[in-house]
C-alpha positions in Angstrom: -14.7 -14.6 -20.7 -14.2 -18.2 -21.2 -14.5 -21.1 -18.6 -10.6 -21.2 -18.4 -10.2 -17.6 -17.7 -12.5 -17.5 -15.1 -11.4 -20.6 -13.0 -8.0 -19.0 -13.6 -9.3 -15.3 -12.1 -11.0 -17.4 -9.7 -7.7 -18.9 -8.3 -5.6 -15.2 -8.1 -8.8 -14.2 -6.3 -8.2 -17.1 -3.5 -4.5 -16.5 -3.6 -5.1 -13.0 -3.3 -7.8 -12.7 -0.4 -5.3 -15.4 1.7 -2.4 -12.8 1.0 -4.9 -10.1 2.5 -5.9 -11.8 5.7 -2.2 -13.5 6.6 -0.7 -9.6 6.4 -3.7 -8.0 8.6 -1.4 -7.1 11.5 1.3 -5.5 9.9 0.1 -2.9 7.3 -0.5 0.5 8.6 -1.2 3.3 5.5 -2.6 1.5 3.1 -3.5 4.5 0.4 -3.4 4.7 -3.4 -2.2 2.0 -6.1 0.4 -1.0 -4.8 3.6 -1.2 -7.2 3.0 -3.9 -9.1 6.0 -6.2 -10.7 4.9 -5.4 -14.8 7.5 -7.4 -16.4 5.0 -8.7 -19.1 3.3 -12.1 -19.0 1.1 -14.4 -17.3 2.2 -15.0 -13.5 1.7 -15.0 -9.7 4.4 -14.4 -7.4 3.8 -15.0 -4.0 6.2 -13.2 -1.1 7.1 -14.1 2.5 9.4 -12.2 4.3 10.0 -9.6 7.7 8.9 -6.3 7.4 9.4 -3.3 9.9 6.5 -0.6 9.8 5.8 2.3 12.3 3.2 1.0 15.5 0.9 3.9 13.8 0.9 6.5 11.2 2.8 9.0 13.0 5.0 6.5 15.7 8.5 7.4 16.5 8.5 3.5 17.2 9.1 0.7 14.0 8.7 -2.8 14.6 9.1 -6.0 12.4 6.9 -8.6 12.1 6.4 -11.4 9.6 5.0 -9.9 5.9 3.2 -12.3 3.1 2.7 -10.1 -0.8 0.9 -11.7 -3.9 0.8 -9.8 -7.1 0.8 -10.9 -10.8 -1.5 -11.4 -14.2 -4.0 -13.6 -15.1 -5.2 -13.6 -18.9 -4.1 -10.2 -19.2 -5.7 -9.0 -16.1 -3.0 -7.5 -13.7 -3.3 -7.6 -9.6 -1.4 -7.4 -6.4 -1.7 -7.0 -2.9 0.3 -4.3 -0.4 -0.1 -5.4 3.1 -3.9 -4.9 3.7 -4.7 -3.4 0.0 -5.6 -5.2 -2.6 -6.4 -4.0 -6.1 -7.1 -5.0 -9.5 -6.6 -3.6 -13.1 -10.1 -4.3 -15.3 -8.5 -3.2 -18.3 -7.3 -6.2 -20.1 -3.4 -5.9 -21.3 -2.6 -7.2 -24.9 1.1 -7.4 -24.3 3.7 -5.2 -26.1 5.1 -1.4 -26.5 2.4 1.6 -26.0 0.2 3.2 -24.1 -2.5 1.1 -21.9 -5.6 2.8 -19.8 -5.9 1.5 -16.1 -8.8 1.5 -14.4 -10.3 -1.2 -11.3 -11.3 -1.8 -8.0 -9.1 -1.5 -5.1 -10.1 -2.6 -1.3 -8.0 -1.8 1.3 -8.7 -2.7 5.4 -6.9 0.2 7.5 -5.8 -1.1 11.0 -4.2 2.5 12.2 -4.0 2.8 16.2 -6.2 -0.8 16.1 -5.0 -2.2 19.5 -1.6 -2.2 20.9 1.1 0.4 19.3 3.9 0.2 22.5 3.5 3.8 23.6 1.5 3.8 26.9 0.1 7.3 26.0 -1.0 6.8 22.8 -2.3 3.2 24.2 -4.6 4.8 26.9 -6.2 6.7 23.7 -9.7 5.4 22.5 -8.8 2.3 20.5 -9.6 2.9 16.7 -12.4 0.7 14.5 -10.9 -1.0 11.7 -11.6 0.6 8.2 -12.8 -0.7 5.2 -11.8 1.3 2.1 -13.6 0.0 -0.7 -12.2 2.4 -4.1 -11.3 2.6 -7.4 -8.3 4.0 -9.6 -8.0 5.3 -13.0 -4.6 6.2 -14.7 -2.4 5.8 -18.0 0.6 3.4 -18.3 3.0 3.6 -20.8 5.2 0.0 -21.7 8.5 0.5 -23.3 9.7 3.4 -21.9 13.2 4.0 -21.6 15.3 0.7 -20.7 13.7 -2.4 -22.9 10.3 -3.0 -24.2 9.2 -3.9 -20.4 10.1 -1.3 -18.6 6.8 1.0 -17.4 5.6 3.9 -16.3 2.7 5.1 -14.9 0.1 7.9 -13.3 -3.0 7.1 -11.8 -5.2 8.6 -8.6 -7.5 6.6 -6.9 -10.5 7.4 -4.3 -11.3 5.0 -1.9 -13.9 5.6 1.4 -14.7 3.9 4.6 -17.7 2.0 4.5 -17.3 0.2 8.1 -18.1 3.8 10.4 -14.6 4.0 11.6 -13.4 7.4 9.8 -16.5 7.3 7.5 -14.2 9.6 5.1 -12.1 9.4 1.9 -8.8 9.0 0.7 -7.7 10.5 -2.7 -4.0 9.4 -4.0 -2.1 10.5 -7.3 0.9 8.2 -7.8 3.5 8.3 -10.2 5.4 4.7 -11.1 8.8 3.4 -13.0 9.7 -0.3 -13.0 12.0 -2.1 -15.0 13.8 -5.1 -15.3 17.3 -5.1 -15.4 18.0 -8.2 -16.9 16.2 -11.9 -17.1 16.7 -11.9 -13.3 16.8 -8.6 -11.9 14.2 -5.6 -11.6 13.5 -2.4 -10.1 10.5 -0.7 -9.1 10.5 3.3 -8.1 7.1 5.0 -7.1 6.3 8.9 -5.5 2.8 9.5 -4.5 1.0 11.6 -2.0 -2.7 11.0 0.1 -5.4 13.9 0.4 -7.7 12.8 3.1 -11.3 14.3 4.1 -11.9 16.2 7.2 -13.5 12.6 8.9 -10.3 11.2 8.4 -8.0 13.6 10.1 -10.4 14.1 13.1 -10.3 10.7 14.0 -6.7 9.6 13.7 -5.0 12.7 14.7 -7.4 14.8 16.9 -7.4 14.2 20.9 -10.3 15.0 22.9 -10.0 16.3 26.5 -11.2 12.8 28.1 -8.9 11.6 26.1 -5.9 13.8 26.8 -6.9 13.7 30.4 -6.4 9.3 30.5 -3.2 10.2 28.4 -1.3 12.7 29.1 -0.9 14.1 25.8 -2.3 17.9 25.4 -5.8 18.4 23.9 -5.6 18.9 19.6 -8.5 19.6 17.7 -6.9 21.2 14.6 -6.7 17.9 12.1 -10.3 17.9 11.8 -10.1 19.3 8.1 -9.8 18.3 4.2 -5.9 18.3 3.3 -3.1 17.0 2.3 -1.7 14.6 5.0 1.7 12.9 3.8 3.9 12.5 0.0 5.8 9.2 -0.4 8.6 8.1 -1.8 8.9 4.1 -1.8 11.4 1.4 -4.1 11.2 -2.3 -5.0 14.1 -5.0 -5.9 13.9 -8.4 -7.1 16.4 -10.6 -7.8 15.3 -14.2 -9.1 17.6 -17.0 -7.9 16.6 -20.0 -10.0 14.8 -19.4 -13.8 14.0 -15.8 -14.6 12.0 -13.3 -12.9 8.9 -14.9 -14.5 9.3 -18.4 -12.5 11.2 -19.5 -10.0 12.4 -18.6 -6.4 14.0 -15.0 -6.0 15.0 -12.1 -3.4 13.1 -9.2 -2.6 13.6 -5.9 -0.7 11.7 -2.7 -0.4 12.0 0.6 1.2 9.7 3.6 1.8 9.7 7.0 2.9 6.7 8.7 4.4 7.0 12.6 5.2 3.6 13.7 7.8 2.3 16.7 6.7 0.4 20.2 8.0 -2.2 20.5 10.3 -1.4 16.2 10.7 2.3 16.3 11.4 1.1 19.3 14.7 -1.0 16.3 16.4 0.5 15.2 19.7 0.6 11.6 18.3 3.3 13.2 15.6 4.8 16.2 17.2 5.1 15.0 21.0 5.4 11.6 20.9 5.9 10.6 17.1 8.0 11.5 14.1 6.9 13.2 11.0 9.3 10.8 9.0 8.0 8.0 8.7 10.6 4.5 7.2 9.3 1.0 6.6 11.0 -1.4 4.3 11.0 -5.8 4.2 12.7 -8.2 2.9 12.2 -11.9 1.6 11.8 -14.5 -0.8 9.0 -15.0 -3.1 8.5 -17.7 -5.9 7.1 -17.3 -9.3 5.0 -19.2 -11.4 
């Protein structure tokens, strides 16, 4: 790689690690691949906005605070950042129709039941350690699909673990993705994935010890302590640019997800009792392109 190249990588690195840090309060499940914008090109696109998330995997409770996304391509090297994930596609794109390997790194900092949620039951619970899910991904994308010779779609499943002591498990997330653009100034993203966590996991954000039900009031659970399936997710992406094209300029974004709690997961008193299997977050904003 070439002195240009890597001051340029260098650059979406900074960009990207700021985008990482500013959204550290808001981002609660932050498994599998982000969507990521392919519309073809060099670009970063930078996003400020409000989002509304549940207080915890799990919360009957949303609430909205102030969201920042970056996401874009470099020299061919795609990126982008989904609240506290970030991850990056290794596998250099040479622009055009047909079929393109992804594989890369992906490093996501889990904040779940990390300090305040605004449920005084689930509050007097033992406050959990951050998470730092350090991974990788591997899928197939396929340009030129359907729509135009931009429009994508893709499969991947990634594995990413916590390397902080926190859960001290895995996460393992197959993800299916269309985008498209609509026109010069308009595109869609659609996405369906679903997490498989380890036993480590599901012990530690959905099992309640008697100490702990005792402070609480919740009833004693002990049954999430196992390998399984925990949630499926459906989640969708609009842009709409208001100056220039999608590729540069300012624009309009919205998304909204759908989160579905499942098994041994969705019994836990922080779900069942307290929470909500169904799980909605969406934002809105503007971004800019360049």
């Amino acid at each position: 790689m070439n002195v240009h190249n890597t001051r340029s990588l260098a650059i979406a690195a900074s960009l990207f690690a700021g985008a990482l840090w500013a959204t550290a309060a808001i981002a609660q499940d932050v498994s599998g691949v982000p969507d990521d914008v392919k519309i073809g090109g060099d670009r970063i696109s930078i996003g400020v906005g409000l989002s509304s998330t549940p207080t915890y995997i799990g919360s009957s409770r949303n609430r909205v605070l102030p969201t920042l996304a970056i996401q874009g391509q470099m020299d061919g090297y795609a990126f982008n950042s989904s609240g506290t994930a970030l991850y990056l596609d290794l596998i250099r794109s040479k622009g055009g129709t047909g079929w393109k390997p992804v594989f890369g790194p992906l490093l996501a900092v889990r904040l779940d039941r990390h300090g305040h949620v605004g449920d005084r039951r689930v509050d007097a619970l033992d406050d959990r350690a951050i998470a730092v899910e350090p991974g990788l991904s591997v899928g197939i994308q396929r340009t030129g699909v359907i729509t135009s010779p931009y429009d994508s779609f893709s499969a991947s499943i990634s594995w990413q673990r916590d390397v902080a002591g926190a859960h001290g498990s895995y996460v393992v997330s197959p993800e299916l993705d269309y985008d498209t653009p609509l026109s010069e100034r308009s595109f869609v993203s659609v996405s369906a994935s679903a997490d498989y966590v380890g036993r480590g996991f599901g012990g530690y954000y959905y099992d309640i010890g008697t100490s702990e039900a005792a402070a609480s009031g919740l009833r004693p659970y002990d049954g999430a302590a196992r390998a399984g399936w925990k949630d499926w997710n459906l989640s969708a992406t609009a842009v709409h640019s208001l100056t220039g094209m999608l590729t540069h300029g300012w624009g309009l974004f919205a998304t909204a997800g759908y989160q579905r709690i499942l098994g041994a997961y969705r019994r836990s008193p922080l779900v069942e009792d307290v929470g909500d299997a169904n799980q909605w977050s969406g934002a809105i904003g503007i971004e800019y392109s360049f």
